[in-house]
C-alpha positions as CSV (number, residue, x, y, z in Angstrom):
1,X,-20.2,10.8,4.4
2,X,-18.6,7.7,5.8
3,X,-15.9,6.0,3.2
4,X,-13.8,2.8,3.4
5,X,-9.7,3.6,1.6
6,X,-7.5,0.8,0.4
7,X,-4.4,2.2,0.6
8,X,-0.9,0.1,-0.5
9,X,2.5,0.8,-0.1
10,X,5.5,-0.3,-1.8
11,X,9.1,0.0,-1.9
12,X,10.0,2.3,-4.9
13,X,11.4,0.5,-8.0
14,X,14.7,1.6,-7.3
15,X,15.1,0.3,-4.1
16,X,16.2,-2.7,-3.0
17,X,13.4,-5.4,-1.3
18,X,15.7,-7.3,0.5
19,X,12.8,-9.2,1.9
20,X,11.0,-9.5,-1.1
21,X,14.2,-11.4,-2.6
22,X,14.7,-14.2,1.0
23,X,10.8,-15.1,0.2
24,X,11.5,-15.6,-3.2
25,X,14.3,-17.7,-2.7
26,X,12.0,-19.1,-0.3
27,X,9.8,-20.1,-2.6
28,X,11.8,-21.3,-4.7
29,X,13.7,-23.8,-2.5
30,X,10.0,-24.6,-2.2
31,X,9.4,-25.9,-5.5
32,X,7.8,-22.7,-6.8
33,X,10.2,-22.1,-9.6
34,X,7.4,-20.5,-11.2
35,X,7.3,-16.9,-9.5
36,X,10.2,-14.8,-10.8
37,X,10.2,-11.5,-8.9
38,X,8.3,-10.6,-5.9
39,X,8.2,-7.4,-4.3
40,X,6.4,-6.8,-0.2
41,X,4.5,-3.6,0.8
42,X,1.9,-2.8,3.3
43,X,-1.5,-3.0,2.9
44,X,-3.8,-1.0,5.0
45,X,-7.6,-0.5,5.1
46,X,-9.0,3.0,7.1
47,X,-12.6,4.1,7.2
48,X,-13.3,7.7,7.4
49,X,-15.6,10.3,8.0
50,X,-15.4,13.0,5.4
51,X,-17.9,15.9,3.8
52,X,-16.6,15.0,0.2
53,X,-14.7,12.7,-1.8
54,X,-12.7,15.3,-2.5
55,X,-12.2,16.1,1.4
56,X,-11.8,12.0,2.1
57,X,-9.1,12.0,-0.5
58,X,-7.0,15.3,0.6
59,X,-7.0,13.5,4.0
60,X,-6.0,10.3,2.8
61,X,-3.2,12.1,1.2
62,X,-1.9,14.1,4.4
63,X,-2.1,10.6,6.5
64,X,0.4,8.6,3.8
65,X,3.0,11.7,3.7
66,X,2.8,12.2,7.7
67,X,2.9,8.9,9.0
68,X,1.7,5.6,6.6
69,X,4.7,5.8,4.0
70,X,8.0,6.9,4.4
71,X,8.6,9.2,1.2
72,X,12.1,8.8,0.5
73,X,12.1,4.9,-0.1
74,X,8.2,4.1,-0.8
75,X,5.7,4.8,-2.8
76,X,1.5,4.7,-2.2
77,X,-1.8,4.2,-4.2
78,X,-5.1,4.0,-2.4
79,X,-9.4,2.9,-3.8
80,X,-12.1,4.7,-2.1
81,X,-15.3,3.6,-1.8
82,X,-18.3,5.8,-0.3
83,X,-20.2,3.7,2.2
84,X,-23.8,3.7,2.4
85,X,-25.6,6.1,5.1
């Protein structure tokens, strides 16, 4: 079964997003006085070959905690969608 994972990072909520906090004063030397916070993270999009769900999510898992997020400081949530044969 062939599957497509969105899978986003973030900085945890108690860590400082030091750019997160320039862009917003960025934006607000802009004119956009209308955002109030702003937090960055990663975005990335994987497709994968997989016998299950299941099997497409335990992988997804093992890649974020070896190499796509860095545990101590981020945190990661990831949509999967089975693509057709």
């Amino acid at each position: 079964m062939q599957f497509k994972a969105r899978i986003h990072t973030s900085l945890k909520k108690s860590v400082l997003d030091p750019q997160g906090q320039t862009t917003l004063h960025a934006l607000a030397s802009m004119g956009f006085k209308e955002a109030q916070s702003l937090r960055i993270g990663k975005y990335f999009e994987l497709a994968l070959e997989a016998e299950s769900r299941a099997k497409a999510e335990e992988c997804i898992h093992a890649m974020c905690d070896k190499l796509l997020h860095n545990p101590v400081i981020e945190e990661y949530s990831f949509e999967l969608q089975e693509l057709p044969s």
